[in-house]
N, C-alpha and C positions, 0 to 999 in steps of 0.2 A: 506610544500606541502605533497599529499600523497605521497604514491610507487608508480608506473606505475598499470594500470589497475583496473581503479574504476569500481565498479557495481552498474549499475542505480538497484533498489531493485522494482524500481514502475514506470510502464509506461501503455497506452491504443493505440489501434489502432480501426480501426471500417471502415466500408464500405457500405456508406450509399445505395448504388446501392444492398444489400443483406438485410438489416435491418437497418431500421429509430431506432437512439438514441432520445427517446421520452423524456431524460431531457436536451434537444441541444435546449431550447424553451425560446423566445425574443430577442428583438433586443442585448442587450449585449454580447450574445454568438453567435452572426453571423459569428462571426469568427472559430468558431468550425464545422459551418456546411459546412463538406466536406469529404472528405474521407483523414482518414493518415493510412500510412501503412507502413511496416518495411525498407521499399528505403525510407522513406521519414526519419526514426528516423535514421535511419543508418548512414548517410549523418551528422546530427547534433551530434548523440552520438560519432561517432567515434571521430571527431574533437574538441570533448572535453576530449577525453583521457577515453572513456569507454569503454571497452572490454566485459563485459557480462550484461544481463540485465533480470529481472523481468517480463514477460507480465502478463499485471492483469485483471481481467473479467470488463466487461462496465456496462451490462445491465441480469438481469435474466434472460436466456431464454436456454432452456439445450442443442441446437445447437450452440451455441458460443463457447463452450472448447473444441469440437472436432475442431472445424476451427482452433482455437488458438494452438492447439498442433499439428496441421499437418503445419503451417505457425512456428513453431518451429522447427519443426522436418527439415525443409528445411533454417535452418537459424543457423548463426556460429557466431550467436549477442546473441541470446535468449539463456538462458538456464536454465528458469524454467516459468512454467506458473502457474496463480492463480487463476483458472477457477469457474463455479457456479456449484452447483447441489440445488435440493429441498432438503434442511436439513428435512422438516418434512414430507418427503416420505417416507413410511416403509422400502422400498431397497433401503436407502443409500449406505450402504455396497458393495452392488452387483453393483450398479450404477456406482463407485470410484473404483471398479475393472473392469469393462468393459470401462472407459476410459482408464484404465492402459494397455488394450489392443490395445488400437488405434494406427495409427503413429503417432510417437511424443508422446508417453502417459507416458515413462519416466521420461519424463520433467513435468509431473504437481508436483508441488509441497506445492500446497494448495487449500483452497477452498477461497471464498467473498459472500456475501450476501450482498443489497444495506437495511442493516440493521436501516440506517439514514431515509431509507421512511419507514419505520415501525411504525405505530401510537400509539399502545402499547409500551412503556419505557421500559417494563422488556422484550420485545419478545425473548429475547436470554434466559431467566430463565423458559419459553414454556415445556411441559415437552416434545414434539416432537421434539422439537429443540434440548433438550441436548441430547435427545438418537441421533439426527444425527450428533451433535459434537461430540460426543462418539465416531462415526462409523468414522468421519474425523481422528478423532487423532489413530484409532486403525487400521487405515490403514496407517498410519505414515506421515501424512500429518498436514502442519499446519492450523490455521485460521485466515483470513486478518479481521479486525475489523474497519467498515468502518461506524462509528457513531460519534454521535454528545452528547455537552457538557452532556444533560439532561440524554445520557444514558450510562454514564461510568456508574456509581455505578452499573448496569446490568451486564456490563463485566466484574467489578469486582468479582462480583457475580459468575459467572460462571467459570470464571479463577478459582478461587477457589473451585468451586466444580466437575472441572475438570481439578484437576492438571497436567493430563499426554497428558494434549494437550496444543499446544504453540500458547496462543492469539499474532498477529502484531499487534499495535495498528496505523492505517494508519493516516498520515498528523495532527500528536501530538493530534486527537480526534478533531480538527476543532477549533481549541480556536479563541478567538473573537478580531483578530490582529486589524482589524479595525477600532475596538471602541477604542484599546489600554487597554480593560478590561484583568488582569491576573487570578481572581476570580471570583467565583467560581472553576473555569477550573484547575488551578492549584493544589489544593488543591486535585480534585477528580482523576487529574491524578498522583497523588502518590499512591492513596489509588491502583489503579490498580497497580503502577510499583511496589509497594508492593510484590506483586505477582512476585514468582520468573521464573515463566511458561508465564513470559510475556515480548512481547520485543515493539520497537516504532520503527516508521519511520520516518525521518527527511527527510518531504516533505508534500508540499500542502501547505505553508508555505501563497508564493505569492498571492494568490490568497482568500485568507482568508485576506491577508493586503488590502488596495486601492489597487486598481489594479495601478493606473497612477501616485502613489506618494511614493509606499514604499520604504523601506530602509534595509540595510543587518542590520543597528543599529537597527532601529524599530523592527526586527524581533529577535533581541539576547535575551529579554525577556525570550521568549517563550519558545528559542532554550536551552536556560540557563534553566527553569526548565526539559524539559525533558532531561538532560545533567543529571544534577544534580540527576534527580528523578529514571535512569533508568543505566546511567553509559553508555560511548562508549561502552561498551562490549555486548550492546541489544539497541545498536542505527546504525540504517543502513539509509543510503541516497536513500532518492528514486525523480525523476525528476516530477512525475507525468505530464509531457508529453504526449500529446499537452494541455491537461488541460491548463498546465503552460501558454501555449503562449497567453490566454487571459492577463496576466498581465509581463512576460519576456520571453526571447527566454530561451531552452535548456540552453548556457551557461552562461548566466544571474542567472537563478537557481543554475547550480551548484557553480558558485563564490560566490554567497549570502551564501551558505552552508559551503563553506572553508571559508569564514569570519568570520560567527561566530562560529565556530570551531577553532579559529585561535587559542585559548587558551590552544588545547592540544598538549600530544607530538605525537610525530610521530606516533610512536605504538596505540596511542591512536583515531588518523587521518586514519592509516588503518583499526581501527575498524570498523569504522563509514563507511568509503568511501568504505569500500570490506567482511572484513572479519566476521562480523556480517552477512550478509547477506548471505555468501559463506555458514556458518555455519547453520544458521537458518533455511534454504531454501535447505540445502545438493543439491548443487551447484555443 
């Protein structure tokens, strides 16, 4: 078991009464369409033994990270948020300083971009992009990497021609739990964990398996390469909540995650479950 005190690294909240989540669309995610909000995670994280936690942006639009950091600033669960800005706005910089003004603007401690809808594969190698990763990392903030198989080799790319900024790589890059395929996927997620300026998150897991038939076994694959490929010491747990609850509850996910972790030591379990993320996210 861990120490007392896991950190969920990755969670969402949304209020559909202020802004429609315009990827909450067909019948399977029906279940998604509603509002969760920090009483409602609070409720399920505490009673799995979490004490701090990640909020991460949903949808691009530059009124949502002021909301998220003032819904922090009044909250003693949160304590870091992962908000959006336009990477290829000339005043990044100025932008990521004028959040740091807000309430709650302490607590941001990264940026995301919904970089998986991007129809261009290298979008992150943009050359407006990297001058606004530039401005992410030079205001000491990191960047959540929220893509898919086709475009590691991009992030690899860019991890590397921006060593001084720290790519997450969210939900092991999406691997294809479902099919049971480990390839390609594997292989390209080394070439990034390569990179020393890069860390992963173990989450998003469920929901990339069947939703109604996975397994903590079906899923140790996966968990085993980026285990392997990145080391507990840049592997942090995140719940991806409520996502999750299309296919398990909160602590559904987090047992699936102490199971296939069952394999390290202690030290190496509070990596994973706290200190990885304490560290990353300067928590």
């Amino acid at each position: 078991m861990t120490s007392p005190g896991v950190i969920d690294a990755h969670h969402h909240i949304w209020d559909l009464s202020v802004r429609d989540q315009d990827w909450i669309t067909g019948p399977a995610m029906v279940p998604l369409r509603r509002n969760f909000g920090l009483a409602d995670l609070d409720a399920e994280a505490r009673a799995a033994g979490v004490s701090a936690t990640v909020l991460v942006q949903t949808i691009g639009v530059p009124e949502e990270t002021p909301e998220f950091l003032a819904a922090a600033d009044g909250s003693d669960l949160v304590a870091g948020v992962v908000g959006w800005t336009d990477l290829t706005a000339p005043g990044v910089a100025d932008t990521l300083a004028a959040l740091r003004e807000l309430p709650g603007g302490e607590r941001l401690v990264g940026i995301r971009h919904q970089v998986q809808g991007e129809p261009d594969p290298e979008w992150l190698l943009r050359p407006d992009v990297r001058r606004g990763l530039a401005a992410v990392a030079a205001a000491g903030l990191v960047y959540d990497l929220v893509i898919l198989e086709h475009q590691l080799p991009a992030a690899t790319k860019a991890a590397e021609l921006l060593p001084g900024l720290t790519f997450v790589l969210d939900h092991l890059g999406k691997p294809p739990i479902a099919g049971g395929a480990t390839e390609p996927w594997a292989g390209l997620v080394r070439e990034l964990a390569a990179r020393p300026n890069t860390v992963c998150k173990l989450s998003g897991m469920v929901t990339e398996a069947a939703w109604d038939s996975w397994t903590a076994e079906g899923l140790r694959p996966y968990a085993d390469t980026v285990l392997d490929a990145f080391g507990p010491e840049r592997l942090m747990f995140g719940s991806d909540w409520p996502v999750c609850r299309l296919a398990a509850s909160y602590g559904e996910v987090l047992d699936a995650a102490r199971t296939v972790t069952d394999g390290l030591s202690e030290g190496e379990r509070d990596a994973v479950f706290r200190d990885t993320a304490r560290r990353v996210y300067a928590l």
